[in-house]
Structure formats: C-alpha cells, structure tokens
Backbone bond lengths (Angstrom), bond angles and torsions (degrees), N, CA, C in turn:
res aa  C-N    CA-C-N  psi(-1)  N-CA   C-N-CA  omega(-1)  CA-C   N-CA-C  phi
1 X - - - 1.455 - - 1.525 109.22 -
2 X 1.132 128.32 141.80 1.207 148.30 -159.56 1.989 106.03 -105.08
3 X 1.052 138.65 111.73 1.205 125.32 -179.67 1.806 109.20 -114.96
4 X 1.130 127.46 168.34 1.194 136.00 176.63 1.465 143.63 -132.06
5 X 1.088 133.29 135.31 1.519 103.70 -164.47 2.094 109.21 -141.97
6 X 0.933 150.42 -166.66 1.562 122.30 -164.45 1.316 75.81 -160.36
7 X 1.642 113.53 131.45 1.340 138.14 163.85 1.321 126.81 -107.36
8 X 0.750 128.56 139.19 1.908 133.10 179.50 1.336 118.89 -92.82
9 X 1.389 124.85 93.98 1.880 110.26 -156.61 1.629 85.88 -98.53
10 X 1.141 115.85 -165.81 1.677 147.81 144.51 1.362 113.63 -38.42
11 X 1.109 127.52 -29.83 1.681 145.47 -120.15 2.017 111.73 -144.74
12 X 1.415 72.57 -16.83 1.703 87.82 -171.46 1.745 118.34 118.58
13 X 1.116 92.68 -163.26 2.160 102.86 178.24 1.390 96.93 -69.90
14 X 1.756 109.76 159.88 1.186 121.02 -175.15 1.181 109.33 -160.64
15 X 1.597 121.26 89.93 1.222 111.73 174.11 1.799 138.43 -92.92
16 X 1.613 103.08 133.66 1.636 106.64 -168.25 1.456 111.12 -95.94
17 X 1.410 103.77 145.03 1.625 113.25 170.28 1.471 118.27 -150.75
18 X 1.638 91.23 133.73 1.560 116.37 177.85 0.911 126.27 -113.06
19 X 1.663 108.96 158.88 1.795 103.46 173.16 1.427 94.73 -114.89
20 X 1.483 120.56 -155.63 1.544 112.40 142.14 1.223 147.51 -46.76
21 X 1.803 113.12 -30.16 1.356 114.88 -151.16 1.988 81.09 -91.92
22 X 1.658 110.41 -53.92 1.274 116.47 -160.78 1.277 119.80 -164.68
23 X 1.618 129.96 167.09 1.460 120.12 159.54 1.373 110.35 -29.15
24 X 1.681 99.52 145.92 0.997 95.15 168.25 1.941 117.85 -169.32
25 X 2.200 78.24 27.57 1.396 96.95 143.90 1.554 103.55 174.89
26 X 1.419 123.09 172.77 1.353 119.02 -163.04 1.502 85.33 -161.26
27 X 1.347 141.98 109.15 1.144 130.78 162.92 1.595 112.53 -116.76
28 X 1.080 120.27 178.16 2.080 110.60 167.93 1.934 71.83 -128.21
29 X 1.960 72.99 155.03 1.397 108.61 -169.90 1.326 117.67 -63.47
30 X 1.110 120.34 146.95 1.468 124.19 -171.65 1.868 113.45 73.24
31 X 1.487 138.18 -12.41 1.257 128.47 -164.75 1.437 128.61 -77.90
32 X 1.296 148.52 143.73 1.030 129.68 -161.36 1.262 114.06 -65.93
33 X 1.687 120.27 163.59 1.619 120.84 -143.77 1.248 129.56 31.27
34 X 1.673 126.82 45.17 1.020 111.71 -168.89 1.536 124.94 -95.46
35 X 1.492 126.09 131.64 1.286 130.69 -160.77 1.416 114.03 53.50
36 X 1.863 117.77 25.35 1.248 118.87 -173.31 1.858 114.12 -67.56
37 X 1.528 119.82 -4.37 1.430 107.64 -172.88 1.992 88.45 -138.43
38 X 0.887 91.57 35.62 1.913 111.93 158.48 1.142 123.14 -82.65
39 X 1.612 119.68 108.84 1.834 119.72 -163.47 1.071 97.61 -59.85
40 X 1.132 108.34 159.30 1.512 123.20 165.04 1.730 139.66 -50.74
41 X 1.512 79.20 -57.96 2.068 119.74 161.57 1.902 108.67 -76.36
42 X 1.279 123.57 14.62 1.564 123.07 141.37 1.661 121.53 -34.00
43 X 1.390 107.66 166.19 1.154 101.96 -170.05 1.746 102.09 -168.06
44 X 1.290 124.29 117.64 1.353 117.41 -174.49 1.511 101.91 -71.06
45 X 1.593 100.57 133.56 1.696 97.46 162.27 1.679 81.91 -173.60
46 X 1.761 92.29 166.47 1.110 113.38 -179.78 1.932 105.67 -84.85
47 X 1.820 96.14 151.59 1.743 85.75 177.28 1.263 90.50 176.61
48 X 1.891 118.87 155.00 1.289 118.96 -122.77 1.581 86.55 -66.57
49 X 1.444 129.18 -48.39 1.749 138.60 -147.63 1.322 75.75 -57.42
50 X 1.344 125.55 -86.12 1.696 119.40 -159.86 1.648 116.60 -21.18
51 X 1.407 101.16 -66.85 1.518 106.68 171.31 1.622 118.54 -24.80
52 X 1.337 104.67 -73.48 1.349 110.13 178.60 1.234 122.23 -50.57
53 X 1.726 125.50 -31.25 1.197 116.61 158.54 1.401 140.10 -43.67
54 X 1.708 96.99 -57.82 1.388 96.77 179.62 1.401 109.57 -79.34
55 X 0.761 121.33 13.88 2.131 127.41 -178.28 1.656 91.41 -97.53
56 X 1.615 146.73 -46.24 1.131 156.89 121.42 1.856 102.02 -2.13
57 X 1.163 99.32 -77.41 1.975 104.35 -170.36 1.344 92.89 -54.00
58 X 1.401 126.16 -56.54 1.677 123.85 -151.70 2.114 103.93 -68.40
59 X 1.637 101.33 -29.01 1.287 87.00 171.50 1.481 122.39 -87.36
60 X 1.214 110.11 -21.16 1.484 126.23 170.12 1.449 107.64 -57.24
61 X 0.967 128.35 -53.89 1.926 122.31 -164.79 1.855 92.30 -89.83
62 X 1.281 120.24 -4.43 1.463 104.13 -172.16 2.172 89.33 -91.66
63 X 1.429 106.86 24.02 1.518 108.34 166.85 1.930 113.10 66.63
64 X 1.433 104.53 17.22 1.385 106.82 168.82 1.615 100.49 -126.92
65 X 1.687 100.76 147.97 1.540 107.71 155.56 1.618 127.19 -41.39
66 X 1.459 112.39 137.10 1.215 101.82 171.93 1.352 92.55 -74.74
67 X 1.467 107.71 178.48 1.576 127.97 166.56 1.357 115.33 -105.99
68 X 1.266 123.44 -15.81 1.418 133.84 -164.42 1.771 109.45 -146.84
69 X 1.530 105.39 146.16 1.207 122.63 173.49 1.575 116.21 -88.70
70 X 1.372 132.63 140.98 0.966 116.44 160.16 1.622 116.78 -86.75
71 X 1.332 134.70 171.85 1.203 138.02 176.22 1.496 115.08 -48.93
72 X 1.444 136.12 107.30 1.529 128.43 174.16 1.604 121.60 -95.80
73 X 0.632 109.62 134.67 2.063 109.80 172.19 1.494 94.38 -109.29
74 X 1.278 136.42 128.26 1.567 118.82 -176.03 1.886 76.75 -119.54
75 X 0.845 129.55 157.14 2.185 149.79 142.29 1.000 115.34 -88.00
76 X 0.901 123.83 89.08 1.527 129.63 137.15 1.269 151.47 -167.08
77 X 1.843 148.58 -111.26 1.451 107.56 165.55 1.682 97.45 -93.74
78 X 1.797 92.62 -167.07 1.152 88.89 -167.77 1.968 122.52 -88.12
79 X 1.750 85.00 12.17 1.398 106.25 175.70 1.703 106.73 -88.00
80 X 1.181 119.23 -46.31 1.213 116.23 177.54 1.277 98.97 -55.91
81 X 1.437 119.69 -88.69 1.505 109.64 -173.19 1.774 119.59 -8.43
82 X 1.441 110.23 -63.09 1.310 114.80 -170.99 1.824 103.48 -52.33
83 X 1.176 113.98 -27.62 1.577 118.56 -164.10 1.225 88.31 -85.14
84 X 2.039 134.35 -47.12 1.272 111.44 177.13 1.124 142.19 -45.33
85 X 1.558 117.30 -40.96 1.000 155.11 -145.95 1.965 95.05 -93.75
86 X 1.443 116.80 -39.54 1.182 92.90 170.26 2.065 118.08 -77.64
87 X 1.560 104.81 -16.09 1.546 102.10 -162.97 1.997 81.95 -50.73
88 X 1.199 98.75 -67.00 1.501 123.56 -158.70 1.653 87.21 -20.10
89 X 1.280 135.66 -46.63 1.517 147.35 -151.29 1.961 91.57 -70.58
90 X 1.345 116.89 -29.46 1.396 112.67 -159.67 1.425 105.89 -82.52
91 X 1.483 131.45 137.92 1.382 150.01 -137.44 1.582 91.86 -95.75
92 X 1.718 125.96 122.81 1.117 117.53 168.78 1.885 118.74 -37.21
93 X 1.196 107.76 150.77 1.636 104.94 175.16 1.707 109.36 62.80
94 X 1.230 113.91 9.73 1.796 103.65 161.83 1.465 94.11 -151.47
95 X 1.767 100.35 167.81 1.465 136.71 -168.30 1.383 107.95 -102.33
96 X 1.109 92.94 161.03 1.937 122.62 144.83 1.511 113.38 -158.09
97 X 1.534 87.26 177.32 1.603 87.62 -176.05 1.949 109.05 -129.63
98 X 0.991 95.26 174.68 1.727 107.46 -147.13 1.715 74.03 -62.46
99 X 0.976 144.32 -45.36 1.133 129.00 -141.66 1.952 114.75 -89.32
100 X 1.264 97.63 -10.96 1.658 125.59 154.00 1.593 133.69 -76.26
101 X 1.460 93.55 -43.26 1.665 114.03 134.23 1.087 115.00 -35.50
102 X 1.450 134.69 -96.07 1.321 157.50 -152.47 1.515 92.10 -49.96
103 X 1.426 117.12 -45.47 1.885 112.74 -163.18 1.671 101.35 -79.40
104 X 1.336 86.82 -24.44 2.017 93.53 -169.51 1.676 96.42 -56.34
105 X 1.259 94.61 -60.75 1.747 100.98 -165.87 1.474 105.88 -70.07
106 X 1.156 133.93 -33.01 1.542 123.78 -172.68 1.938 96.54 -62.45
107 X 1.740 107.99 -38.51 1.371 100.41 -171.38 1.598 113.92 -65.75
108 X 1.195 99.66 -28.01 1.438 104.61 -174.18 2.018 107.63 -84.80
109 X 1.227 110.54 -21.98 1.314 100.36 -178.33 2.199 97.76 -97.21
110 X 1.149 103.82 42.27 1.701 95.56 -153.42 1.678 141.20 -12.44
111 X 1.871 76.87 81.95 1.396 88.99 177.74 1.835 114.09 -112.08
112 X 1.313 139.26 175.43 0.980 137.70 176.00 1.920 107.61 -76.58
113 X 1.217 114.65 -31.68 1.062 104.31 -169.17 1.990 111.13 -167.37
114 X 1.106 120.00 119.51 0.967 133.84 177.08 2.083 113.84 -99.35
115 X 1.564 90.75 138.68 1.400 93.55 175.19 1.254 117.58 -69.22
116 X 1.651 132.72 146.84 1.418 138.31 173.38 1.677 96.11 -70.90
117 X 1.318 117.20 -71.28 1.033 123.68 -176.37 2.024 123.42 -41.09
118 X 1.214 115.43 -48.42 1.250 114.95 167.41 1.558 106.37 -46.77
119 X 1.388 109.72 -50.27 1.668 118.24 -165.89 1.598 89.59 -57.98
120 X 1.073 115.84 -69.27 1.896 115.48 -176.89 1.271 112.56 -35.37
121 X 1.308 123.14 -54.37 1.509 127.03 167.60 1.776 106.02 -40.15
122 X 1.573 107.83 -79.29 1.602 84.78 -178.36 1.844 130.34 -33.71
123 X 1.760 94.32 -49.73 1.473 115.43 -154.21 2.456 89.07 -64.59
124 X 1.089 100.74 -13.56 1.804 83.61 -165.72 2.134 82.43 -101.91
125 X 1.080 135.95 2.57 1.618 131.85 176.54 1.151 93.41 -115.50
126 X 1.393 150.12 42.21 1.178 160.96 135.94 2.002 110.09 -44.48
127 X 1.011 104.26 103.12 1.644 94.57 -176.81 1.455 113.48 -92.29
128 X 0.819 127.69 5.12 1.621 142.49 -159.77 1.652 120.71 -130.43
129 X 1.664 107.80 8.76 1.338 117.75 144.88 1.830 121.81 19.96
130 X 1.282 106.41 113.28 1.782 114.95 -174.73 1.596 106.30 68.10
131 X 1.134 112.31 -62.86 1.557 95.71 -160.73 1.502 95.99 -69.90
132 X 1.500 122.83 -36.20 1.483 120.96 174.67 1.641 108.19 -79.81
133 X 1.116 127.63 94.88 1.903 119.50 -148.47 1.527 92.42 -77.74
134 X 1.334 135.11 93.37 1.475 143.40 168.01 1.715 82.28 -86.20
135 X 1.185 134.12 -6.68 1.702 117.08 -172.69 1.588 97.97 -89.27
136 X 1.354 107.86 -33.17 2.020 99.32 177.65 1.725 125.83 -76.67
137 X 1.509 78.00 13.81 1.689 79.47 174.40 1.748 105.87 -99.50
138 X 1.124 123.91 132.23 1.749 118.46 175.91 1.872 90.91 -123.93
139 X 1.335 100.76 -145.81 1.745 110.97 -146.03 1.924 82.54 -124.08
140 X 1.114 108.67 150.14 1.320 101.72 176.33 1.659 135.91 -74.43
141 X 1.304 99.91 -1.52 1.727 126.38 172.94 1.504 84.53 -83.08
142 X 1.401 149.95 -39.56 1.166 135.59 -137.96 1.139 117.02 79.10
143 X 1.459 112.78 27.96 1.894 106.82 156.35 1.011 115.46 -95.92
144 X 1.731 102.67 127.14 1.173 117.31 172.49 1.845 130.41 -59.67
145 X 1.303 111.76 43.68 1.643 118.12 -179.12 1.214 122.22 -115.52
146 X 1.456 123.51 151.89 1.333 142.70 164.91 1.360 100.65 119.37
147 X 1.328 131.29 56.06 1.046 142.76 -179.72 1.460 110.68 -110.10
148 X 1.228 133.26 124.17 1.376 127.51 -156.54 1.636 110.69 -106.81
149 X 1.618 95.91 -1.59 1.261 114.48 -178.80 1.713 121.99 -99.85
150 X 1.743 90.18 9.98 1.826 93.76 -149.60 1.045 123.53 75.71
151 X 1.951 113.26 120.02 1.188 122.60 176.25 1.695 120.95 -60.98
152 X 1.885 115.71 -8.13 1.371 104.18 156.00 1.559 128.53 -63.06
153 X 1.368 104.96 -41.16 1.478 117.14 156.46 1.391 132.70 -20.48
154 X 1.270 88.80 -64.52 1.841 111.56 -166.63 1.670 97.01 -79.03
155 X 1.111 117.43 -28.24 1.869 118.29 -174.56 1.630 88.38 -71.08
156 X 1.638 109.53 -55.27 2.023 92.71 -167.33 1.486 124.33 -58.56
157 X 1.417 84.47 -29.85 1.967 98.21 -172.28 1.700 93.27 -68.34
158 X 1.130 121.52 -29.43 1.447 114.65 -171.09 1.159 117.72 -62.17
159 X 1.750 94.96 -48.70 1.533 104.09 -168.44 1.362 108.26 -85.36
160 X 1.607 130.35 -16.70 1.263 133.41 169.94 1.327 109.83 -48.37
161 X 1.539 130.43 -39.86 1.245 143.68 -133.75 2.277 90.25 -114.89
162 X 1.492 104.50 -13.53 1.015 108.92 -173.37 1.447 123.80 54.12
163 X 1.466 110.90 32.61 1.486 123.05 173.25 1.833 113.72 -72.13
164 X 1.564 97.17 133.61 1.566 89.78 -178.10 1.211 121.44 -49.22
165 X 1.498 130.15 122.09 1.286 120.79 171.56 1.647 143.03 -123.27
166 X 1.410 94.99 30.34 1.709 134.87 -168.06 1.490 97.26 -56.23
167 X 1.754 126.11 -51.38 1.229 113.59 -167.71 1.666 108.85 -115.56
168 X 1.611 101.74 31.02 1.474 102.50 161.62 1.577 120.80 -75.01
169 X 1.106 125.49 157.60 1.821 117.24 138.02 1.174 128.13 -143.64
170 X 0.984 135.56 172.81 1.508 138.74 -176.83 1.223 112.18 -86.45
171 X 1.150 147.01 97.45 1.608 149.59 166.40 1.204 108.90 -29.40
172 X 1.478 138.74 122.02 1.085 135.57 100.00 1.518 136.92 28.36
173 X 1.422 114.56 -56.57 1.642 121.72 -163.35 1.583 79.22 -162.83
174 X 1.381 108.37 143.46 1.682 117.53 165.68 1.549 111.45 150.47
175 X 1.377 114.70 173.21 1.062 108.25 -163.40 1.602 129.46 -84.70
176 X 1.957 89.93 8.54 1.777 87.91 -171.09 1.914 88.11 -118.90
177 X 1.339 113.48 33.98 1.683 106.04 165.05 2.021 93.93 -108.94
C-alpha cells in the first residue's frame, strides 16, 4: 500500500509517497509528471518513512545539508535506477551535467559511450525530487534546464544549497521553461 502525506516547503506544496520499503515519490505541486506513477488505491496517512522525509525537507530548506537519508523505493527501469543512483552520488551545493552522467554510467556499465540525452530522459522521470538531486544536474553550456519542477525551482534550490552559479543561465527556449 502506498500512503501519502502534503508538505509546505519555501517553494510551494509538496507531495510525499510511501510504501513499506521507502519514499517513493516527492513531487511540488503542479510539476510536470506529477504523482504520474501514484496508485490509484493510495491513501493519506501518517507513517514512520513519511516522517523522516519531511524531517529531511525541514532540515533541507532551513539551508543546511541533511546528514541522513531517509529510506527510498524509487520504480522504474533498471536504467533509470542506475541514473538515480548516480544523482544521489552528486555533493550537496555542486553540479554536473547530463553529459558527465552519460560518461559516468557508460564507464561503469563498460561501455564506450553512453547517450547524454537518454541520461536526461531518466534524470527529468526522477520521482523522488531533492532528496534524489535531478536539480544539480544543468546542460553542459551551463543551462540551467530540464527541471521538471521549473527552472525557477531549480535556480532557488541552487542557490539555497549555495552552489556556484556565475556560469549558469536560464535558457530562453527549453524544456524546463
């Protein structure tokens, strides 16, 4: 069973979902795909994983690192996973870009060469939002896009996190306006 619970960030609404094992989604309200792989038969209630989440958010927006993870269950293939699994690797307050991604995992799956773009595909169906940081990923020019949360989003979390952001910018045209 899947449970749910609604947080109030800095940023706006934020809704959490658990199963038993772990999170196993965190979206803010209104973002694209949002709560798109959320059972049907859900059910709001309080329960310990939730807790720990928003105890996670409340130290997170108070502008310090958490120290601790709460329990995650992420869904999906077993490529995404692998793509989750590297955001999680990225150092509070710094970046990379999908296309560092893409080389990370081809090295680790030993291949010659991995797509940027596939990697973006996983990194923007990310259901697990902040604690899974799909926001420290930018474009390798330093555009700030593919944020599924809105690239206003991804600029506060940046600067919350006090990540250098001198040779970012905001695109023009892309997929996180």
């Amino acid at each position: 069973m899947t449970y749910t619970q609604h947080y109030d960030s800095p940023l706006g609404g934020i809704l959490l979902a658990a199963d038993e094992e772990g999170l196993t989604g965190l979206w803010f309200d209104g973002q694209k795909y949002f709560a798109s792989t959320l059972p049907k038969d859900c059910a709001e209630r309080e329960m310990a994983i939730l807790s720990e989440a928003k105890r996670w958010l409340d130290v997170y927006f108070s502008g310090r690192e958490p120290d601790f993870t709460p329990p995650l269950h992420p869904e999906g293939s077993a490529f995404q996973r692998a793509v989750w699994a590297l955001l999680l690797e990225i150092p509070y307050g710094k970046t990379t870009t999908y296309g560092a991604l893409a080389q990370k995992l081809a090295e680790k799956q030993g291949l010659t060469h991995m797509s940027a773009q596939a990697v973006g595909g996983a990194v923007g169906h990310n259901d697990i939002s902040l604690i899974v940081p799909c926001h420290r990923v930018v474009g390798t020019s330093g555009s700030l896009t593919g944020y599924a949360g809105g690239v206003d989003k991804k600029v506060k979390l940046l600067e919350l996190e006090k990540a250098d952001m001198k040779s970012f910018f905001v695109p023009k045209k892309g997929t996180a306006l």
